[in-house]
N, C-alpha and C positions, 0 to 999 in steps of 0.2 A: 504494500500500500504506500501511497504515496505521503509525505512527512505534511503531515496539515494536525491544527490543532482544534477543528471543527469535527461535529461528531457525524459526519456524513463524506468525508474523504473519499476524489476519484483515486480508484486502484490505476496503478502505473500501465496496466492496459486493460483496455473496456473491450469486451466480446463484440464480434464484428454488427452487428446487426445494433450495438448500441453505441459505437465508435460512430456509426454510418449519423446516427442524429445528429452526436455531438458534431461532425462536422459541418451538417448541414445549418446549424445553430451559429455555430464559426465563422460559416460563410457566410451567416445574413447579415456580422456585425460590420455596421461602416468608420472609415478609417481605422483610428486607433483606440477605438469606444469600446469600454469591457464586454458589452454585452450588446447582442442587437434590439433594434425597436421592435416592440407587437406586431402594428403596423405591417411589416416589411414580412412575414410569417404567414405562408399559406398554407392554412390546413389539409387542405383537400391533393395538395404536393404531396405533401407531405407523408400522408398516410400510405403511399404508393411506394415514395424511399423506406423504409422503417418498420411497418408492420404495428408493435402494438403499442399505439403514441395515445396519450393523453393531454388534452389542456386544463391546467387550473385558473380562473381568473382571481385575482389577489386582491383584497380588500384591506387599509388600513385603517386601525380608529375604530371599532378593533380589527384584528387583524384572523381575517378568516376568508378560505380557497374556498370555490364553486367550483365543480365539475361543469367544462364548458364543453367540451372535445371529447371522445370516444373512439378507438377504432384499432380493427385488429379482433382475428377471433376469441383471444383469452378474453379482451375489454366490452367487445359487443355483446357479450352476454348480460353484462349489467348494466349498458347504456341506457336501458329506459328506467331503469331503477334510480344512476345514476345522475344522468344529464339536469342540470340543474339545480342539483342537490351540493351543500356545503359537506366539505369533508366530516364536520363532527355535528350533524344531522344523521349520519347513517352507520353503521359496523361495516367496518372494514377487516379485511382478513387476508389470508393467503398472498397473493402478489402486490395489495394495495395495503398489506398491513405496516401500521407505523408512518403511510405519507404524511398524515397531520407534521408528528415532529420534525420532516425529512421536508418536508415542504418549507416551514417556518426559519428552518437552520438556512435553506437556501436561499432565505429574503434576508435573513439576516445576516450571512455571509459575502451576499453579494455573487456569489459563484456555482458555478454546478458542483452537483453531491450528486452521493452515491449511496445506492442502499441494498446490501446481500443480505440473503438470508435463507431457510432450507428450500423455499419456496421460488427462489430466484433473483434478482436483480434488478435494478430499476433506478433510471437516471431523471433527475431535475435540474433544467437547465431555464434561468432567470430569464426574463427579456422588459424591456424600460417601454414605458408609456404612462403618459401623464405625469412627467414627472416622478416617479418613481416606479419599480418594480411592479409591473400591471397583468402580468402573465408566468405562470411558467410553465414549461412544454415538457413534459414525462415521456419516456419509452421505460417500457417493460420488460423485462425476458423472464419467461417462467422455465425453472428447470425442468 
């Protein structure tokens, strides 16, 4: 793992199918800007590079994610359950288990995290709108 002192650390290398986001995340940032805009982030791409990507939309004051995004067959099973719904409105488990904290770390880090567990893997990557962190874009991998 990589030496970070945040509790969701990228491992020194992401499995291809969640490297594939990361980069696509990488490439939508402009210039020399940590992170890319919302804005600039199309889902419907997206879902075709990647497989099983989620969006959270991010609320500060207080500070709580809506599932906005779905897609991919492990996620499409709970999209209608999901969509719409705030992360701690509903039980989460299995490959979504633990995003609240894994979420929250990665607004307050500012950077992508990383979350394993026996279940699988699962990346959170920030993106800026409105002035602050307004999105974040999930991939999944279940083991």
């Amino acid at each position: 793992m990589s030496n970070s002192t945040h509790p969701f650390p990228l491992p020194d290398t992401l499995p291809r199918d969640l490297a594939a986001v990361h980069a696509i995340w990488t490439g939508l940032r402009r210039g020399g800007n940590e992170m890319p805009f919302a804005d600039d982030l199309d889902p419907a791409a997206l879902s075709k590079e990647a497989g099983q990507v989620l969006l959270l939309d991010v609320f500060d004051k207080p500070e709580r994610f809506r599932f906005s995004h779905l897609a991919g067959d492990l996620l499409l099973a709970q999209e209608t359950a999901l969509r719409g719904k705030f992360i701690d409105d509903v039980d989460l488990d299995g490959p979504l288990a633990s995003l609240r904290a894994q979420a929250s770390a990665t607004v307050e880090a500012r950077a992508p995290t990383c979350y394993a567990s026996m279940d699988g893997m699962r990346l959170l990557l920030p993106l800026w709108g409105d002035g602050r962190i307004s999105l974040l874009l999930g991939a999944v991998r279940k083991r």
